[in-house]
N, C-alpha and C positions, 0 to 999 in steps of 0.2 A: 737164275732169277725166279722167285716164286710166283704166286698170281697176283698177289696183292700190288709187290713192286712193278710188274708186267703194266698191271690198269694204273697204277699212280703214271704212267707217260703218255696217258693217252684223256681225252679232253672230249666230251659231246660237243660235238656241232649243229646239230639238231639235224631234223629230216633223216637220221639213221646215218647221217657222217659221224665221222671222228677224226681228230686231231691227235698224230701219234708227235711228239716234241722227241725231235732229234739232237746231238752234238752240237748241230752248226747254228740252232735254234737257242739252243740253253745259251750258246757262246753269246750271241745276240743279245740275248734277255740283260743275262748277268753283268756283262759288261755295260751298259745301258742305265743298269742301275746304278753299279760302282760309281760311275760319273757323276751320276743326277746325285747320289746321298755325296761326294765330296763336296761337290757345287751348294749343297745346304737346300736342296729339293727337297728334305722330307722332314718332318715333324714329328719323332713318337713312333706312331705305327702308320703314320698317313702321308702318302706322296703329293705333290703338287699335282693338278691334274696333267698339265701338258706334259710328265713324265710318260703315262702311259701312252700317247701319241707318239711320243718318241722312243718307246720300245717297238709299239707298231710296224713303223717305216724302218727301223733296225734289224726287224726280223724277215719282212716281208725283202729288203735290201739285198740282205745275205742268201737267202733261202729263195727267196719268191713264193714265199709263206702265206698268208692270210691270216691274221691272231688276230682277236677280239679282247678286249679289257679282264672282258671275266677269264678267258684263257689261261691269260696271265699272272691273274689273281693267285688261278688253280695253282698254277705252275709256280708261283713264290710261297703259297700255303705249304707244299710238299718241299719246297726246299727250309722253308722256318723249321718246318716237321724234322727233318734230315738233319740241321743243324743243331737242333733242342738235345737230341738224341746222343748223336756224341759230347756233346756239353754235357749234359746226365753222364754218361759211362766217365768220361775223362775225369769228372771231379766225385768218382764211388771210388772207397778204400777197397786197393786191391788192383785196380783198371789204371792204365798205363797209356799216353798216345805215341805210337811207335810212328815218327816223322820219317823216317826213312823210306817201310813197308806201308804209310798213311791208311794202320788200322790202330784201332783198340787192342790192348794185350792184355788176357790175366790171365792167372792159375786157371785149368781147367776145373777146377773143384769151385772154385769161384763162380765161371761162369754157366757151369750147371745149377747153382743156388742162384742165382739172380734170374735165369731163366726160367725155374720154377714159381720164381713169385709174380715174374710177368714175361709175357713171351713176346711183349713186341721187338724184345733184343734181341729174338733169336737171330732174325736176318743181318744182323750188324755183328756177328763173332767172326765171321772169316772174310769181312769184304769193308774196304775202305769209304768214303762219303763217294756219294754218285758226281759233287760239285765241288770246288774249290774252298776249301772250308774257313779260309783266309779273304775272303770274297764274301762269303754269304754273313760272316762275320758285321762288315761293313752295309750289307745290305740289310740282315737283321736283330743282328747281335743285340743289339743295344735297344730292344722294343719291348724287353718281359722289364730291364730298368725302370722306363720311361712308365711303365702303367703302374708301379711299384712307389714311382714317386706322385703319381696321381693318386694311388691309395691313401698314401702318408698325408696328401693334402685334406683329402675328405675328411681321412680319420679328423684330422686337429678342425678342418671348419666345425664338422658334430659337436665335437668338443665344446667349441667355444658357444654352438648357436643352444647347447643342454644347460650351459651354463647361464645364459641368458634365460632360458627358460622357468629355469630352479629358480630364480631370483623375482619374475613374476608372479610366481605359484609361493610364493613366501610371502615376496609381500601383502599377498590378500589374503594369506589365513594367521598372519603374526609376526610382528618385526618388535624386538628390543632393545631400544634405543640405539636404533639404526645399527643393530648386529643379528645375523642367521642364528635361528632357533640353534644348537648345539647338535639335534640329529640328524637337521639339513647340514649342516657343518662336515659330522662325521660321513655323511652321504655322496658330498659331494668333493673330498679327500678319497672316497675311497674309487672315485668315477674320476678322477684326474690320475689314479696311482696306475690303474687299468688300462689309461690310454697311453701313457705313456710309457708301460711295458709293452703295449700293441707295437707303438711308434719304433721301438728299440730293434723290437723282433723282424721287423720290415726291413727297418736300416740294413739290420747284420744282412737280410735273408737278397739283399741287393747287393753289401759286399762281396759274399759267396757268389753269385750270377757275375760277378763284375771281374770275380778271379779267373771262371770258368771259363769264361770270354778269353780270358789272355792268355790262359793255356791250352787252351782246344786245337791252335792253330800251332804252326812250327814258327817257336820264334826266333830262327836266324832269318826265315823267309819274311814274316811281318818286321823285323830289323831293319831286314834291306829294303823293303819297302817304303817303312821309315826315313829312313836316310836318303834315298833319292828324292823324297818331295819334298825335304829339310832343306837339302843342299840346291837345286833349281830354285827356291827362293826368291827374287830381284830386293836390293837392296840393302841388302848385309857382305860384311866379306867371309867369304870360306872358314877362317879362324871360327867365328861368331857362332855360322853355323852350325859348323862341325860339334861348338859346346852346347848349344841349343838340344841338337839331338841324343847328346851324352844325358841333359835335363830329363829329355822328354823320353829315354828310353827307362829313366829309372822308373817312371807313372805309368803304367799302360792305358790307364784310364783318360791319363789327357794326352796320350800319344793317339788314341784312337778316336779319342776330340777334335786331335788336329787335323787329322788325315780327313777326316767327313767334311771340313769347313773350305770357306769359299777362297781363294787368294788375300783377298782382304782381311779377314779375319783371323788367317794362318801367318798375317803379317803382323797383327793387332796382339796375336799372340805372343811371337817372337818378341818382339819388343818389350813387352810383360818380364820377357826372362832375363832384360839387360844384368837387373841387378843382381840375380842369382848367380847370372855369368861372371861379374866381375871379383865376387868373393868366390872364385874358382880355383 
């Protein structure tokens, strides 16, 4: 372990303490959180607040610990950090996730070019995620989406509040017969062509994050995963379920919808797929 990795497990406490986050700590956290994003705690990139309370008393439970909000902050910053990283390698032509060995593989000619152009990979060529990459998934996978589609929103509000704008700023310097001058015309075609090759390049740039997401982790583990919270269910029979998950394993994206939602709404879901199920 280098130095860098060494001070990412360790936390100021002020007064010249520190907080070293051990196994039985991480276990605490991580687990904590899985829960609270199934339960529908979190929003984006923002937890309910009584989530961190309840990583608190989970940590301190286990360990006889003491962690403070910001602690924990730290401590999910570095694992966002941890899980970006192999999402990046996993989805570079050439880089491989070996599920078994739970590391990244490539040609070594490969990973000496990629290390020359940035070296924060260097620590991730011979050693696997420090956390459950299937886990951290759940806890943050889904947060570079979620700001991606808040881009997408702004972009089109600009849009629309420039277009409103143009239209004020025309009608006080010339309107003919209630149609835009021809150069406001061409100006504001070529300000709607712009935004909506913006809008496209986003889209794609969240499908690609949204692949990466699905194959970062080992999917026979996120499978069975799957399938045990499909199948415990209340209120469908086994058959039902059983095709539900056959649905839900072909989308990773609303397999991993489903998993994050609350009982209620994993219920509201299934239901959704009667009809699908029936032309089975």
């Amino acid at each position: 372990m280098d130095g860098n990795e060494l001070q990412s497990d360790v936390d100021s406490m002020g007064k010249g303490k520190q907080l070293r986050w051990d196994f039985a700590m991480d276990s605490a956290l991580i687990n904590t959180l899985v829960e609270a994003a199934k339960q529908g705690h979190k929003q984006g990139c923002f937890w309910h607040k009584h989530v961190w309370d309840a990583v608190i008393d989970a940590v301190y439970t286990k360990t006889n610990q003491l962690v403070e909000k910001k602690h924990i902050e730290n401590r999910v910053r570095q694992m966002k950090g941890e899980y970006n990283i192999f999402a990046e390698l996993k989805g570079m032509p050439g880089f491989e996730w070996d599920p078994v060995k739970q590391i990244i593989t490539a040609p070594y000619e490969r990973w000496e070019e990629l290390i020359k152009q940035k070296t924060k990979y260097k620590s991730f060529r011979d050693r696997g995620p420090k956390w459950d990459l299937e886990k951290l998934s759940i806890i943050v996978g889904n947060e570079q989406v979620t700001t991606d589609v808040m881009a997408v929103s702004v972009a089109v509000k600009d849009q629309d509040e420039d277009d409103v704008n143009d239209s004020v700023s025309v009608s006080t310097t010339g309107y003919i017969g209630k149609r835009l001058l021809p150069s406001m015309q061409k100006r504001q075609h070529g300000k709607k062509t712009r935004i909506i090759k913006s809008v496209q390049e986003m889209i794609e740039g969240m499908n690609v994050r949204i692949e990466q997401i699905a194959k970062s982790v080992d999917p026979m583990s996120f499978a069975n995963t799957l399938y045990a919270e499909v199948m415990k269910t209340e209120g469908f029979s086994p058959e039902y379920l059983d095709s539900a998950f056959a649905l839900l394993r072909r989308d990773p994206l609303e397999a991993e919808i489903f998993l994050v939602r609350t009982v209620e709404f994993r219920k509201k879901m299934l239901e959704g797929l009667g009809e699908k199920i029936g032309n089975m």
